[in-house]
gemmi code that builds the backbone of each chain (N, CA, C; Angstrom):
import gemmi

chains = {
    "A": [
        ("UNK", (-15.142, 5.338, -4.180), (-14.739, 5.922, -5.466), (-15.714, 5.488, -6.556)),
        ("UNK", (-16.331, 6.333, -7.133), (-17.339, 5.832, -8.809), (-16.772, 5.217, -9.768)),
        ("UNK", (-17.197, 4.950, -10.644), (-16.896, 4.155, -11.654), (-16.162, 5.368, -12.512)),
        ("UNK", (-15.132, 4.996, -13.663), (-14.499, 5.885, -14.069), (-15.283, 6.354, -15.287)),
        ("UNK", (-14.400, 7.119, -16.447), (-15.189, 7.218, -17.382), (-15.128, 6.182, -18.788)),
        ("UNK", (-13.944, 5.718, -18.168), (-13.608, 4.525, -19.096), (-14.245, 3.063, -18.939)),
        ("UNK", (-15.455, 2.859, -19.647), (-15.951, 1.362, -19.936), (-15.353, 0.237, -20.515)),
        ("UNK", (-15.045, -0.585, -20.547), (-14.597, -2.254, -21.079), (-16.077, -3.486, -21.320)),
        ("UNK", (-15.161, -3.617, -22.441), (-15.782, -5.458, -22.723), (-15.282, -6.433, -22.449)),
        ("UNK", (-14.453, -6.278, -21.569), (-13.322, -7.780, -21.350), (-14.667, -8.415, -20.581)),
        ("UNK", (-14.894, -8.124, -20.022), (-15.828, -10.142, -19.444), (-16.491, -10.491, -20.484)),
        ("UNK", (-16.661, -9.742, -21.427), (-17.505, -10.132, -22.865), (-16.379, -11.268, -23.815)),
        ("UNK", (-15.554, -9.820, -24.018), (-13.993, -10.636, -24.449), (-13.527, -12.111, -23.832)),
        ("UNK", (-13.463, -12.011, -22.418), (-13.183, -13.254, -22.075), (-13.993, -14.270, -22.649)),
        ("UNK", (-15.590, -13.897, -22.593), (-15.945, -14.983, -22.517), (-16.138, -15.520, -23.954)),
        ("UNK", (-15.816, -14.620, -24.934), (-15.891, -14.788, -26.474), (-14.261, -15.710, -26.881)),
        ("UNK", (-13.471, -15.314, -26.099), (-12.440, -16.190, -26.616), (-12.253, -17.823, -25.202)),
        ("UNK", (-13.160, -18.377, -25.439), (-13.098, -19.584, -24.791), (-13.140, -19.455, -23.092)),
        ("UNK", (-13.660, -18.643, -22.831), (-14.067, -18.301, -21.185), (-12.590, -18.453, -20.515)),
        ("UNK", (-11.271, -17.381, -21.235), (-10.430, -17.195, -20.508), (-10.755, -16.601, -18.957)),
        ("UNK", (-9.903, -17.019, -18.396), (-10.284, -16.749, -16.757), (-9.043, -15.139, -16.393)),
        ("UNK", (-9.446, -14.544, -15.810), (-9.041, -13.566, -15.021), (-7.123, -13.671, -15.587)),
        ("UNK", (-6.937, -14.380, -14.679), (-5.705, -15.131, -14.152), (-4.874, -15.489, -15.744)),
        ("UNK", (-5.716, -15.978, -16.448), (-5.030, -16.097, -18.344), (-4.963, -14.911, -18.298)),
        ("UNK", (-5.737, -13.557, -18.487), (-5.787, -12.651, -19.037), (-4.472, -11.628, -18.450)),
        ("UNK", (-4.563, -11.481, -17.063), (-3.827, -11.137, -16.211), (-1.957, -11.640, -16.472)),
        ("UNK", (-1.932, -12.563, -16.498), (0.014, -13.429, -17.117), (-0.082, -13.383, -18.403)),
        ("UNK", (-0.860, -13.030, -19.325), (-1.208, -12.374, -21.095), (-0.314, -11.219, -20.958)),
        ("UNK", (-1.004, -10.260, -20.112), (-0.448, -8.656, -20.385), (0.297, -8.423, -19.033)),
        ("UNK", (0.961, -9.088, -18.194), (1.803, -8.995, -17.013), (0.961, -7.875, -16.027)),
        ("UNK", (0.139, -8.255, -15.700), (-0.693, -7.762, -14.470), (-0.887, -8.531, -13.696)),
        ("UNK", (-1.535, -8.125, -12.412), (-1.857, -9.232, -11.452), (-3.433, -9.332, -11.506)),
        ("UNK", (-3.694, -10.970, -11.180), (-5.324, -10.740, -11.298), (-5.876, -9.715, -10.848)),
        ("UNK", (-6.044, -9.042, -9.131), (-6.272, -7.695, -8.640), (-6.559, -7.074, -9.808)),
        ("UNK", (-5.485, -6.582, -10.602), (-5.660, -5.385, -11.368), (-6.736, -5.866, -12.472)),
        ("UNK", (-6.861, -6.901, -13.204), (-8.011, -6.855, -14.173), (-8.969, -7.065, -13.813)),
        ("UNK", (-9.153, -7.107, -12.115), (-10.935, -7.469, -11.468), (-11.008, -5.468, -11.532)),
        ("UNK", (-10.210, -4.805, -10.934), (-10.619, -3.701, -11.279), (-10.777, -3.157, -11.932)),
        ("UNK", (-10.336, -3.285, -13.341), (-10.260, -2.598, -14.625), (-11.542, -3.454, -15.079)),
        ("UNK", (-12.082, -4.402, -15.093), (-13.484, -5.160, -15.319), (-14.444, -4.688, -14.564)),
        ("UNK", (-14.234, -3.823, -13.555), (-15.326, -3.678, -12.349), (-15.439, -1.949, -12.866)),
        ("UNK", (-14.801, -1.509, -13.722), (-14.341, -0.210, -14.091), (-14.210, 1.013, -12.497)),
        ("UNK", (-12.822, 0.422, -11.920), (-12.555, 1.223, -11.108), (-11.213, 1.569, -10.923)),
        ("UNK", (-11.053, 0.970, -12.277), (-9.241, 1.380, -12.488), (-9.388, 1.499, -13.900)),
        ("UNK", (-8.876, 2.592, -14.142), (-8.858, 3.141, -15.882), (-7.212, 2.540, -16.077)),
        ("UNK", (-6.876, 1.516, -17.490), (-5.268, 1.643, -17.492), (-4.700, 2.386, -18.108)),
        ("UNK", (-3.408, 2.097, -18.202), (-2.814, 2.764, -18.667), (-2.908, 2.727, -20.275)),
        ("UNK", (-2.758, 3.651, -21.051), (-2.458, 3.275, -22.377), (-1.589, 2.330, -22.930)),
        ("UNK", (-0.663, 1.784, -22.189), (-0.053, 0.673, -22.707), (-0.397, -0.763, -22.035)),
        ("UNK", (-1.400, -0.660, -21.177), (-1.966, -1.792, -20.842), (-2.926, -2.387, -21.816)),
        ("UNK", (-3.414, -0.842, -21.772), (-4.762, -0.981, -22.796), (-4.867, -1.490, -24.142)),
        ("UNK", (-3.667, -1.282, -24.654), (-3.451, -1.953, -26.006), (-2.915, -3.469, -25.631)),
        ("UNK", (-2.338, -3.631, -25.098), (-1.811, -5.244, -24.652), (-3.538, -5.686, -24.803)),
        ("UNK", (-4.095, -5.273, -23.563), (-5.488, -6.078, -23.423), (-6.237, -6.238, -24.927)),
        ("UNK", (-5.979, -5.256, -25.593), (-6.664, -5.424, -27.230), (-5.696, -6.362, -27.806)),
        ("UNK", (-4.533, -6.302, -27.775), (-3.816, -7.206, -28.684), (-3.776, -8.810, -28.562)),
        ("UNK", (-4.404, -8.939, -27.072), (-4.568, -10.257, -26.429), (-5.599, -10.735, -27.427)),
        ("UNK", (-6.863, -9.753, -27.429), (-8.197, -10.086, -27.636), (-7.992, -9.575, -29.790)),
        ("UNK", (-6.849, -9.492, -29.271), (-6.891, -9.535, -31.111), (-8.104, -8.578, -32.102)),
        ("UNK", (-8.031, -7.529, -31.315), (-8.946, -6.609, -31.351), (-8.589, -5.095, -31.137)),
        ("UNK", (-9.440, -4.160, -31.888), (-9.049, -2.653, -31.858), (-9.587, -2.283, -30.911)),
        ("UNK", (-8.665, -1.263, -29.884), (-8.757, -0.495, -28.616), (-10.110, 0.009, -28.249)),
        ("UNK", (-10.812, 0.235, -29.452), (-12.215, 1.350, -29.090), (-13.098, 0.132, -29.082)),
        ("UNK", (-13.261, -1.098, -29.886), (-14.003, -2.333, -29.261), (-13.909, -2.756, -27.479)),
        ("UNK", (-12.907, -2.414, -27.387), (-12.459, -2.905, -25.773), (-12.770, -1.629, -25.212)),
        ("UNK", (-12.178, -0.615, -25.111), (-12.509, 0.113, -23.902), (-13.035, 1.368, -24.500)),
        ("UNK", (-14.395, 1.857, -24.172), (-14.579, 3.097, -24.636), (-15.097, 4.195, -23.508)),
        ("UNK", (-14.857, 5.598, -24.477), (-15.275, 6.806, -23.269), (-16.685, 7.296, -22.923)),
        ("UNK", (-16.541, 7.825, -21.983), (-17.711, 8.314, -21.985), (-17.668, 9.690, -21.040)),
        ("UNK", (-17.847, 10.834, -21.792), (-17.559, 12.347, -21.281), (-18.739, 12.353, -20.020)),
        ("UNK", (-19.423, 11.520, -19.959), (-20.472, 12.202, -19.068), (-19.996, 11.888, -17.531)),
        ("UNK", (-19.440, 10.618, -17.979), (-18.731, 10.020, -16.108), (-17.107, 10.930, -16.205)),
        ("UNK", (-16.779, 11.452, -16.947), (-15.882, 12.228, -16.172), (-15.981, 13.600, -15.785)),
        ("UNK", (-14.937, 13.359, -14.505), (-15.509, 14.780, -13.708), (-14.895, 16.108, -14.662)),
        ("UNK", (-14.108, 15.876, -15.395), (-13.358, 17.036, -16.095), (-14.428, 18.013, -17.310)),
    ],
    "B": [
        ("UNK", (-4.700, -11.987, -0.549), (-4.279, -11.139, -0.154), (-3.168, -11.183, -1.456)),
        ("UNK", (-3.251, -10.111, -2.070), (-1.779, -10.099, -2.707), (-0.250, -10.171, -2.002)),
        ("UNK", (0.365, -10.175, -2.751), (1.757, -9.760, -1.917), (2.316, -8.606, -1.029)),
        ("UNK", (1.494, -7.816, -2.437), (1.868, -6.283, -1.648), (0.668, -6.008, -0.451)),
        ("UNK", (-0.637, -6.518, -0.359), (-1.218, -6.461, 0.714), (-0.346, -7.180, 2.077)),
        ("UNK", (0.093, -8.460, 1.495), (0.789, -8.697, 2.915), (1.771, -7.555, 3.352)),
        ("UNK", (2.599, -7.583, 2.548), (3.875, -6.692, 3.067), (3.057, -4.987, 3.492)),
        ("UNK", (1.859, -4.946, 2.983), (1.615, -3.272, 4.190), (1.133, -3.523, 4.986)),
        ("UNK", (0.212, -4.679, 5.377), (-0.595, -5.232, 6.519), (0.699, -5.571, 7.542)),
        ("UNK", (1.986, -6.335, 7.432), (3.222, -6.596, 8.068), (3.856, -4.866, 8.546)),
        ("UNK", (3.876, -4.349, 7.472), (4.646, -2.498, 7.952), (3.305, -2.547, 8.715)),
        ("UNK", (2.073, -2.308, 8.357), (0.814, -1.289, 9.622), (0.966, -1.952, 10.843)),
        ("UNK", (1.300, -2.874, 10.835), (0.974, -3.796, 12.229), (2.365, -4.039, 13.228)),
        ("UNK", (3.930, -3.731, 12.412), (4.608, -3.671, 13.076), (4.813, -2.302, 13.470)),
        ("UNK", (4.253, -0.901, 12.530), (4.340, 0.240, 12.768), (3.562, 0.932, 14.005)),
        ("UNK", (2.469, -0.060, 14.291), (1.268, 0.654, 15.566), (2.035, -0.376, 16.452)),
        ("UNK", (2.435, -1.246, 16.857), (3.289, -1.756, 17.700), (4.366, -0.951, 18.159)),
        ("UNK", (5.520, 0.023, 17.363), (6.564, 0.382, 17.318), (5.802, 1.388, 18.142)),
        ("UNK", (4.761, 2.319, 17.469), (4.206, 3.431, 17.854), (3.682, 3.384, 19.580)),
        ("UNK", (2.864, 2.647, 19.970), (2.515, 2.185, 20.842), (3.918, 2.201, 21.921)),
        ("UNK", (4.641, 1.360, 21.818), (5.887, 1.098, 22.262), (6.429, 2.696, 22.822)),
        ("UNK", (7.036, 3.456, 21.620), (7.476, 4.819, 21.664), (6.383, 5.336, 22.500)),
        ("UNK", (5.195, 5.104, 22.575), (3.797, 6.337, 23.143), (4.599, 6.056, 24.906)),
        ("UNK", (4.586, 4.674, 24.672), (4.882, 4.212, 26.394), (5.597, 4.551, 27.199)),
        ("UNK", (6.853, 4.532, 26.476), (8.140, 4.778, 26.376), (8.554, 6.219, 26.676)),
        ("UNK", (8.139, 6.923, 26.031), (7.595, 8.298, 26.010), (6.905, 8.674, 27.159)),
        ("UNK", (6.017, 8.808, 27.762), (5.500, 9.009, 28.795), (6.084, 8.389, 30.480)),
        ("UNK", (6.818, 7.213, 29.857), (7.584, 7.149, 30.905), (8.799, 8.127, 31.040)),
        ("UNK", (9.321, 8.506, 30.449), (10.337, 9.409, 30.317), (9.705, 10.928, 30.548)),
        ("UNK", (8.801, 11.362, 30.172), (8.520, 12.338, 30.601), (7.340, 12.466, 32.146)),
        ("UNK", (7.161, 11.759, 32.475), (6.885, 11.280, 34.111), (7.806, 11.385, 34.821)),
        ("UNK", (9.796, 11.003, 34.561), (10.724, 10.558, 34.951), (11.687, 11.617, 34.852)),
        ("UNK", (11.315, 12.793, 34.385), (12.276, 13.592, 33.280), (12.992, 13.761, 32.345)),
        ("UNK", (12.364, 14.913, 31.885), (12.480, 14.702, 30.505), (13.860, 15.242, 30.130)),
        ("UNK", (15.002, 14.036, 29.729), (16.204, 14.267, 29.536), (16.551, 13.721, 28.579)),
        ("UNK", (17.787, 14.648, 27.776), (18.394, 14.502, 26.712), (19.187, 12.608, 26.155)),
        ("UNK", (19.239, 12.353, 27.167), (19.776, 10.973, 27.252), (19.159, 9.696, 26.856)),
        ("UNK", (17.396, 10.138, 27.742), (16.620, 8.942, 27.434), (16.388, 9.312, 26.049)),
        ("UNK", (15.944, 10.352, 25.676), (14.985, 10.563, 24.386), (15.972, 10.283, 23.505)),
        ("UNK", (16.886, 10.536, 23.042), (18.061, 10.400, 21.931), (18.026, 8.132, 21.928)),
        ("UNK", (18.335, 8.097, 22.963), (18.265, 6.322, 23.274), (17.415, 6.053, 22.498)),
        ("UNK", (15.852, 6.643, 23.132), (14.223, 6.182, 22.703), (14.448, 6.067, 20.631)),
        ("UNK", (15.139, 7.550, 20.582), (14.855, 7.376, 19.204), (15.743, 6.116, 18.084)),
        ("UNK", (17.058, 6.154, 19.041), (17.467, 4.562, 18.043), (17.236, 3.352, 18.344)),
        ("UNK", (16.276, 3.218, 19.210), (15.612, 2.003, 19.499), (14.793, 1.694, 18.712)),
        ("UNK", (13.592, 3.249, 18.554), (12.384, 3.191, 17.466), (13.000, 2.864, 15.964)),
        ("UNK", (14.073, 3.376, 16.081), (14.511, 3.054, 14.434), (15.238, 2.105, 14.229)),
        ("UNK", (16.036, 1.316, 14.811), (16.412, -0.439, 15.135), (14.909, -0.935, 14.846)),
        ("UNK", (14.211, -0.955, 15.888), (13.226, -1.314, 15.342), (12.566, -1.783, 14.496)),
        ("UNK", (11.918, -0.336, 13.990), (11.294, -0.335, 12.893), (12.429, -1.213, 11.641)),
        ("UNK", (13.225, -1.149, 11.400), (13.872, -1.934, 10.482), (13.689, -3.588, 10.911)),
        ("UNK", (13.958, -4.233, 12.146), (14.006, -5.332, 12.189), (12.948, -5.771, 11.984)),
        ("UNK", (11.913, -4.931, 12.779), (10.672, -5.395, 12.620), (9.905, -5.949, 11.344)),
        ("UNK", (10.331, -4.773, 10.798), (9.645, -4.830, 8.909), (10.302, -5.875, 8.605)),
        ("UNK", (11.396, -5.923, 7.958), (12.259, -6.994, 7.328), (11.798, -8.509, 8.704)),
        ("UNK", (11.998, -8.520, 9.708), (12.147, -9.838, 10.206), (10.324, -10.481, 9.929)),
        ("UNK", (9.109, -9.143, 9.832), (7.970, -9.606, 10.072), (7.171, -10.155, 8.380)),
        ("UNK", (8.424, -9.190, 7.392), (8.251, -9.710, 6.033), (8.247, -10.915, 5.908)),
        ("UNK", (9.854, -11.761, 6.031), (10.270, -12.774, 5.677), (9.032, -13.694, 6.415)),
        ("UNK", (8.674, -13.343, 8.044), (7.705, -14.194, 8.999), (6.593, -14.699, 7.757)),
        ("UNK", (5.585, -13.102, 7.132), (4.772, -13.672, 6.867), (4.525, -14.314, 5.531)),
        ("UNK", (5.812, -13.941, 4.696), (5.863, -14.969, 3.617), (5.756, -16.612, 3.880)),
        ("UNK", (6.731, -16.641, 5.128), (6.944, -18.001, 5.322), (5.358, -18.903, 5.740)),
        ("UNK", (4.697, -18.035, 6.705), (3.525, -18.657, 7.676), (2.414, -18.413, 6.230)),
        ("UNK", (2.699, -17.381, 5.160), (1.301, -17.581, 4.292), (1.845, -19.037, 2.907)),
        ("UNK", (2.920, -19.260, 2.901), (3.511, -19.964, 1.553), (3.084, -21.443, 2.438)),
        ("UNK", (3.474, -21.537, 4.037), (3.139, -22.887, 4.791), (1.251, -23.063, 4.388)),
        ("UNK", (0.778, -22.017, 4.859), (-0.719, -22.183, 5.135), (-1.742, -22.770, 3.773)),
        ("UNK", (-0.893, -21.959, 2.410), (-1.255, -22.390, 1.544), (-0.830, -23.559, 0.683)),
        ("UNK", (0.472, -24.350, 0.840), (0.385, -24.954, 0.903), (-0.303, -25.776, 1.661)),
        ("UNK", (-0.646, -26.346, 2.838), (-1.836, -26.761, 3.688), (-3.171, -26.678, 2.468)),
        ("UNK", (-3.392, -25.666, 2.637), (-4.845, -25.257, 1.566), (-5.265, -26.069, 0.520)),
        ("UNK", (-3.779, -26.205, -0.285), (-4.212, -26.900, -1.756), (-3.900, -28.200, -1.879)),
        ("UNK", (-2.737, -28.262, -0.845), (-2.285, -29.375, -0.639), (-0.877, -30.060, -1.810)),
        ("UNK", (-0.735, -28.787, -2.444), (0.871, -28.985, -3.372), (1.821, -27.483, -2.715)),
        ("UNK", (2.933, -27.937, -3.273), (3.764, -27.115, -2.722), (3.743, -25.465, -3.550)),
        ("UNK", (3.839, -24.383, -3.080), (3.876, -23.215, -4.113), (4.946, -23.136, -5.129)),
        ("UNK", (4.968, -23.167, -6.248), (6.220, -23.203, -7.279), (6.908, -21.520, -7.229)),
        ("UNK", (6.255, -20.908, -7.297), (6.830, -19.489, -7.109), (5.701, -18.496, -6.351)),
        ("UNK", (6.512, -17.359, -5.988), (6.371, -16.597, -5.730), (5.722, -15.187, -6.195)),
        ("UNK", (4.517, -14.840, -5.626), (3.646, -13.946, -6.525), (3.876, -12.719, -5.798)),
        ("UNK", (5.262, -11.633, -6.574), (5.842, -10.820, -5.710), (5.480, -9.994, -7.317)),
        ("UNK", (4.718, -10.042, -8.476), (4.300, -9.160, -9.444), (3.875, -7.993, -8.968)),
        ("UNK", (4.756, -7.064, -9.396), (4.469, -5.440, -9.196), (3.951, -5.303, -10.512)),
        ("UNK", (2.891, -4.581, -10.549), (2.348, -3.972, -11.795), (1.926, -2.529, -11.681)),
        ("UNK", (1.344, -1.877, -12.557), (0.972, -0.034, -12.420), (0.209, 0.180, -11.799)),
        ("UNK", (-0.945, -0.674, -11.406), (-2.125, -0.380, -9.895), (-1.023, 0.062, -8.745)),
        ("UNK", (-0.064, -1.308, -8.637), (0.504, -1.348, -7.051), (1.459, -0.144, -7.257)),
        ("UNK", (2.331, 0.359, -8.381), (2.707, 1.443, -8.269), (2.020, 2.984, -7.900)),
        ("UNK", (0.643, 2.932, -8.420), (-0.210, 4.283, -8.493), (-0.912, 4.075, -6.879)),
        ("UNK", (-0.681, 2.595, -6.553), (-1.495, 2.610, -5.059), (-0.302, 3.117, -4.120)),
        ("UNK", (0.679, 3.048, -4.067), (1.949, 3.064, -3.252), (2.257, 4.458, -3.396)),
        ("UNK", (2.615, 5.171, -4.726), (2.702, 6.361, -5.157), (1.485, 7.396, -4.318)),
        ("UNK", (0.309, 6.808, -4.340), (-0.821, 7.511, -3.160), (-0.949, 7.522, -2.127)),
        ("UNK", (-0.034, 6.445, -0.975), (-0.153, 5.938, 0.098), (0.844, 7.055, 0.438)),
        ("UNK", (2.072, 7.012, -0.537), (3.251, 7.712, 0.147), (2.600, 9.733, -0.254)),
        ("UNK", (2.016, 9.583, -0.834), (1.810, 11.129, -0.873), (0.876, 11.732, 0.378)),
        ("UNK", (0.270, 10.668, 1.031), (-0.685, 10.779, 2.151), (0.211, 10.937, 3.533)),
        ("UNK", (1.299, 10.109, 3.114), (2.441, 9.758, 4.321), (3.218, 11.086, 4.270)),
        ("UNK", (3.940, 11.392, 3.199), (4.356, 12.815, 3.094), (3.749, 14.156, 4.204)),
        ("UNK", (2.088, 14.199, 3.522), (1.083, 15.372, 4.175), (1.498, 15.028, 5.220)),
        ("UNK", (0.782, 14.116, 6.004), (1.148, 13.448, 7.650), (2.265, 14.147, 8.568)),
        ("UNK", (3.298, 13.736, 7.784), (4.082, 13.951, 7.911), (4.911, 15.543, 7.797)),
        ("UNK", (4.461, 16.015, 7.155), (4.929, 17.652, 7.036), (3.709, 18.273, 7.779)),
        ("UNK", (2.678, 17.531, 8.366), (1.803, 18.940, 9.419), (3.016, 18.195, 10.314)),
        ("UNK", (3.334, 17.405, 10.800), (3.646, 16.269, 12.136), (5.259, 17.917, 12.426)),
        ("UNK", (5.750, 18.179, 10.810), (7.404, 18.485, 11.099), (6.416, 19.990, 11.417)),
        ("UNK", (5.502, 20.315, 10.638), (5.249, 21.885, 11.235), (5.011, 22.119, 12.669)),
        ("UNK", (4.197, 21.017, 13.161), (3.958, 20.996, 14.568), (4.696, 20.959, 15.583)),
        ("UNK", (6.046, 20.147, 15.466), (7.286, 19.917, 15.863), (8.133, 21.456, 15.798)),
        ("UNK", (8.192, 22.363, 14.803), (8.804, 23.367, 14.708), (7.932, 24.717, 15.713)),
        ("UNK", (6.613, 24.472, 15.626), (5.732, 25.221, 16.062), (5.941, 25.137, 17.657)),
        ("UNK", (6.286, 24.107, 18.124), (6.214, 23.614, 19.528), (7.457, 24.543, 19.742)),
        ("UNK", (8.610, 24.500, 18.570), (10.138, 25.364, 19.475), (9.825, 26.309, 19.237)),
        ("UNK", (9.029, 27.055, 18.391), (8.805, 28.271, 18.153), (8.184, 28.840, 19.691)),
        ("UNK", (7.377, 27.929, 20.008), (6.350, 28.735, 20.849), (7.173, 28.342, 22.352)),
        ("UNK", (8.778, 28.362, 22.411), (9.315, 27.934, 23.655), (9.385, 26.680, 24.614)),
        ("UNK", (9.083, 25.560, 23.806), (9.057, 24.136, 24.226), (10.648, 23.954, 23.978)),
        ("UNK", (10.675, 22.360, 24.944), (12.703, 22.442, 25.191), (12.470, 21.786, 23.451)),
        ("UNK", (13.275, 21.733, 22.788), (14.158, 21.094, 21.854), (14.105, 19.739, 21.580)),
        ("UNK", (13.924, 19.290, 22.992), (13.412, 17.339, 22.798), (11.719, 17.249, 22.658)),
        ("UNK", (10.957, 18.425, 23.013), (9.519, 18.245, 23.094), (9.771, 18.130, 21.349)),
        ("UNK", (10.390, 18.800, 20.495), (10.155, 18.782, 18.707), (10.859, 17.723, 18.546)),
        ("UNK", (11.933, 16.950, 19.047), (11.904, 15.601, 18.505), (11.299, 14.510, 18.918)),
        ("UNK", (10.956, 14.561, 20.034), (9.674, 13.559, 20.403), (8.615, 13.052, 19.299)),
        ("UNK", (8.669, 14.752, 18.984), (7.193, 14.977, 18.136), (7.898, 14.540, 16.500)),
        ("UNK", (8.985, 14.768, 16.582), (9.111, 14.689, 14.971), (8.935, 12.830, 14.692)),
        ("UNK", (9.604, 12.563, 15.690), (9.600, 10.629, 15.172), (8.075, 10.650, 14.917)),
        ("UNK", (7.499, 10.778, 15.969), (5.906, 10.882, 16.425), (5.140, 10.883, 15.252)),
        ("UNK", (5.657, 11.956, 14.242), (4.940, 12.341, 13.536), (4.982, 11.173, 11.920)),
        ("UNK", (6.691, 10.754, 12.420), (7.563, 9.993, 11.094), (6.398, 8.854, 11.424)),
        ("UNK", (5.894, 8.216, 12.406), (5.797, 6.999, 12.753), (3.933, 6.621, 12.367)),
        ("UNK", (3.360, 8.033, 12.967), (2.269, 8.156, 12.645), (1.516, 8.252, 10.568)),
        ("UNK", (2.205, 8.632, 10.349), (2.568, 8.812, 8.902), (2.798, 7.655, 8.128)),
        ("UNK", (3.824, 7.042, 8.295), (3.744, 5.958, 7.980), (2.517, 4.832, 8.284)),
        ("UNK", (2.126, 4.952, 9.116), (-0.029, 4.008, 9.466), (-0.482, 4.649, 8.521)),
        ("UNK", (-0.414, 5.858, 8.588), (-1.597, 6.425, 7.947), (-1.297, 6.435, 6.221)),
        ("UNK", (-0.292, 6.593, 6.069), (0.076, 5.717, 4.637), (-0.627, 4.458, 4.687)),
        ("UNK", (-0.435, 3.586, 4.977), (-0.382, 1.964, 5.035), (-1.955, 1.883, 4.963)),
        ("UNK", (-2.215, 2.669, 6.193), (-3.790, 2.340, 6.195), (-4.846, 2.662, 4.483)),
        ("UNK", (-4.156, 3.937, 3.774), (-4.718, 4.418, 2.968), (-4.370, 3.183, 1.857)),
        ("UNK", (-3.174, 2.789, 1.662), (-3.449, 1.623, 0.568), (-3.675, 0.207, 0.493)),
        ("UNK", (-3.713, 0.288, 2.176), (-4.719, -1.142, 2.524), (-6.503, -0.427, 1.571)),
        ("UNK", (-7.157, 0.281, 1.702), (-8.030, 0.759, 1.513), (-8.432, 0.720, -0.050)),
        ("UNK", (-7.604, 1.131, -0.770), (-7.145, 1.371, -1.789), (-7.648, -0.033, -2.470)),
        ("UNK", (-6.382, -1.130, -2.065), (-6.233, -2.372, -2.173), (-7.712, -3.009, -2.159)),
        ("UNK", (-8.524, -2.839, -0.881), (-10.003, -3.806, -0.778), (-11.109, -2.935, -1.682)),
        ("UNK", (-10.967, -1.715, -1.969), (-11.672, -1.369, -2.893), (-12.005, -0.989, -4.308)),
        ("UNK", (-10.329, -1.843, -4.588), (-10.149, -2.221, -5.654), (-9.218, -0.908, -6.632)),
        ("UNK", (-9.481, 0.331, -6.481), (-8.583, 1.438, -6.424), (-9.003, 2.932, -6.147)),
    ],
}
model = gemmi.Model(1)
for chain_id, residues in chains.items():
    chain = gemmi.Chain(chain_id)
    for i, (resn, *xyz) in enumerate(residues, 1):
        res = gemmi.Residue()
        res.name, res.seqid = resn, gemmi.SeqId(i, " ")
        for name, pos in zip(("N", "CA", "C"), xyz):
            atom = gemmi.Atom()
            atom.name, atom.element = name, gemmi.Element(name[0])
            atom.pos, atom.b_iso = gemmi.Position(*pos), 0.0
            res.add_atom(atom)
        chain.add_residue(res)
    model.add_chain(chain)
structure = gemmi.Structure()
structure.add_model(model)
structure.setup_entities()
């Protein structure tokens, strides 16, 4: 499966707020680590209400964290 | 392995066992003749089964992975990492839509067989056949899912 069309800064994020690990970030917004190695690896787009958790963690607006890009999607 | 990886790796592995079993089972009976008696038996065996199996091979491998890792770290596990989140839903939600397809050529094929003058037990043979096969092929798809992240 390709990468989606949705990009992230969380390993940036992590590492800007004190090199939170996976596993912080993951029991932050009730996911399992799994899911934020994929959403970091961009092979899982979330959901919109993940997606704001992950900004609200990082104390930050949604389009800093995850942005689009029309060209990687197939639509 | 997550949780939910154990528990489909436990269903795939007790399901190609079950399957296997029924294939055997099956062919002995139709070597032997093929009668209304054995096959009806065959099928609540497969489905005893399949229930004990799952549930008795769940609890197994919680127990043998919570021992091992303890071993590993060398403290005891405080809880249990049974977190469902929206991946494992959208992975499960895909596994079972794969299991579904499987499964509805498996019932067309089964209907196709009485259509075309096969006895009545040749389409339930085929229908478990098809229930049983379906279910792997689910399992297998969100084992897949699972190692490649989605």
């Amino acid at each position: 499966m390709g990468k989606s069309a949705i990009s992230n800064n969380i390993r940036k994020l992590r590492f800007l707020h004190g090199e939170m690990t996976q596993q912080d970030l993951a029991d932050k917004v009730g996911v399992t680590r799994q899911t934020i190695i994929a959403i970091e690896k961009e092979r899982y787009a979330p959901s919109l209400e993940l997606a704001f958790r992950i900004a609200f963690v990082f104390d930050a607006p949604l389009e800093d964290v995850f942005s689009y890009d029309a060209k990687n999607d197939p639509i | 392995m997550s949780f939910q990886e154990k528990n489909i790796t436990v269903s795939l592995i007790s399901f190609t066992l079950i399957l296997g079993f029924y294939s055997l089972r099956l062919w002995h009976i139709v070597r032997n003749g093929f009668e209304a008696g054995s096959v009806f038996r065959l099928w609540g065996v497969v489905i005893v089964l399949a229930i004990v199996m799952t549930i008795a091979g769940t609890i197994l491998a919680h127990i043998l992975s919570t021992i091992l890792e303890a071993i590993r770290t060398g403290e005891e596990p405080t809880e249990v990492e049974d977190l469902e989140d929206e991946r494992d839903r959208l992975i499960d939600l895909r596994g079972t839509k794969i299991s579904y397809s499987v499964s509805s050529i498996g019932v067309f094929l089964a209907m196709l067989s009485f259509v075309l003058g096969k006895s009545p037990l040749v389409m339930f043979a085929l229908l478990i056949f098809a229930g049983l096969a379906a279910q792997i092929v689910g399992d297998i798809f969100r084992l897949v899912l699972y190692r490649r992240g989605f």
